[in-house]
C-alpha positions in Angstrom: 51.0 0.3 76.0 47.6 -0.3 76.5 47.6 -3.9 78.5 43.9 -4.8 77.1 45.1 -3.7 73.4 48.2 -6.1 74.4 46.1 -9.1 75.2 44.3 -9.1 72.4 47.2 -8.4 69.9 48.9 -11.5 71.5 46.0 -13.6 71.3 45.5 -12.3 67.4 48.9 -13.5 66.7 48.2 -17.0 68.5 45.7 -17.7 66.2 47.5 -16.3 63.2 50.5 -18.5 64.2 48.1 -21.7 65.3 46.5 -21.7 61.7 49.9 -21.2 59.8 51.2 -23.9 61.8 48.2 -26.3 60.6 48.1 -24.8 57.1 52.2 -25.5 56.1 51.8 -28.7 58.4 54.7 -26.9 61.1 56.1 -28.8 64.5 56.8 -26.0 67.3 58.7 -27.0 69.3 59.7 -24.9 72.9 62.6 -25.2 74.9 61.2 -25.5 78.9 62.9 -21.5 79.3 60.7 -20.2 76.9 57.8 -18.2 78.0 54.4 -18.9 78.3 53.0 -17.9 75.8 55.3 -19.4 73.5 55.2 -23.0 75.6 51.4 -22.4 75.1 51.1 -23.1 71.4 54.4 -25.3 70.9 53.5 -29.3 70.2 56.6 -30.3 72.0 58.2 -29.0 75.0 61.4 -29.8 76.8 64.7 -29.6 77.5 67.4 -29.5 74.6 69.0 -32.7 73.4 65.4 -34.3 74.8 63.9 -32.1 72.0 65.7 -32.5 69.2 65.6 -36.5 69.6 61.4 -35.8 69.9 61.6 -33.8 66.2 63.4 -37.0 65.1 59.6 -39.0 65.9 57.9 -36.0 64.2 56.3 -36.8 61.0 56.6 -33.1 60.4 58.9 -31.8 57.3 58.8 -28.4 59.1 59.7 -27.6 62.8 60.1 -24.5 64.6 62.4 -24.4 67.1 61.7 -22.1 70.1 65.4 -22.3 71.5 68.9 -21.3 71.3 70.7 -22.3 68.3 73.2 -24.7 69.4 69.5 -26.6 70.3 68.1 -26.0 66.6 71.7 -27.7 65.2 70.9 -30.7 67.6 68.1 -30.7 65.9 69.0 -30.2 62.2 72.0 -32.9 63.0 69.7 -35.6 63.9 67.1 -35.0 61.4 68.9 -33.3 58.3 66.0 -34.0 56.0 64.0 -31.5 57.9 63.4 -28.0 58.2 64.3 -26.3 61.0 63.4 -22.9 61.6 65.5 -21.3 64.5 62.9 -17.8 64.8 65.9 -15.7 66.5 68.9 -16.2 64.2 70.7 -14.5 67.3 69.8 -16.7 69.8 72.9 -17.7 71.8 74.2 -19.9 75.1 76.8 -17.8 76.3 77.9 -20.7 78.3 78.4 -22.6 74.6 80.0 -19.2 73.2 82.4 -19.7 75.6 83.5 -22.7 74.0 86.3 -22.6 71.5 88.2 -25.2 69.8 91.6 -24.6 71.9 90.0 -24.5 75.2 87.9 -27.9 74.3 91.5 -29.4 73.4 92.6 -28.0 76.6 89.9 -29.9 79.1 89.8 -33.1 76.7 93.3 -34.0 78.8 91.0 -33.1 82.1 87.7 -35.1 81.0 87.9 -38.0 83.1 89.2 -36.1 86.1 86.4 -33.5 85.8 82.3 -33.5 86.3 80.0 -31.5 84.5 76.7 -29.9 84.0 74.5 -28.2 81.7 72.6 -24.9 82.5 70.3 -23.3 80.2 69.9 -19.3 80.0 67.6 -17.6 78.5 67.8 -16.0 75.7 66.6 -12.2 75.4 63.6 -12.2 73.8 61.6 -15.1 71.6 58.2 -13.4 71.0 55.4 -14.8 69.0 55.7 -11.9 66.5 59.2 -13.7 65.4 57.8 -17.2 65.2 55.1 -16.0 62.7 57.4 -14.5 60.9 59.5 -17.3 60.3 56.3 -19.5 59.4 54.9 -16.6 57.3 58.3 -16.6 54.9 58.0 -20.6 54.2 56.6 -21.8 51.2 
């Protein structure tokens, strides 16, 4: 692809996205993982749970969550009145998919004895094209 045709197409879509965001009164918000060019035009950035408390100080009706899902449900948990637009229904953690029900019953018994961590990965792609998407189809 033609990297000068890229550049602009991206920056078109910025702008596209940018006035949508202002016209339907939108929150982006961008998980730190995301790319540039999404971090570039998201109001909040951060790091999950952080995030979803920040949406809760919003005075946004709409947010758009640049993230993985489990991140968008943090979200829509602590602010159910809201909506939040996850842009890529198929962002996943494989680290939370990893989770189920029995095993959680499993290290509950261990909690105490055992220290954990969170890691974030990536999801494969988030690109502006899907955010204005999913601000294009809202009312």
């Amino acid at each position: 692809m033609n990297k000068e045709f890229d550049v602009k197409y991206k920056e078109h879509l910025t702008r596209k996205i940018l006035d949508l965001k202002n016209k339907k009164n939108a929150l982006i918000v961008a998980h730190n993982y995301q790319r540039d060019e999404i971090q570039d035009i998201a109001d909040i950035t951060g790091d999950s749970y952080a995030l979803a408390r920040k949406v809760t100080e919003a005075e946004q009706d709409l947010v758009v969550f640049c993230g993985v899902k489990f991140m968008a449900e943090s979200a829509y948990m602590l602010n159910p009145h809201k909506t939040i637009l996850l842009p890529v229904e198929e962002a996943g953690c494989p680290l939370a998919d990893m989770a189920t029900v029995e095993k959680l019953k499993k290290r509950k018994k261990n909690i105490l004895r055992r220290q954990w961590f969170h890691m974030s990965i990536p999801p494969r792609r988030s690109k502006l094209r899907v955010i204005y998407a999913a601000l294009l189809q809202m009312p």
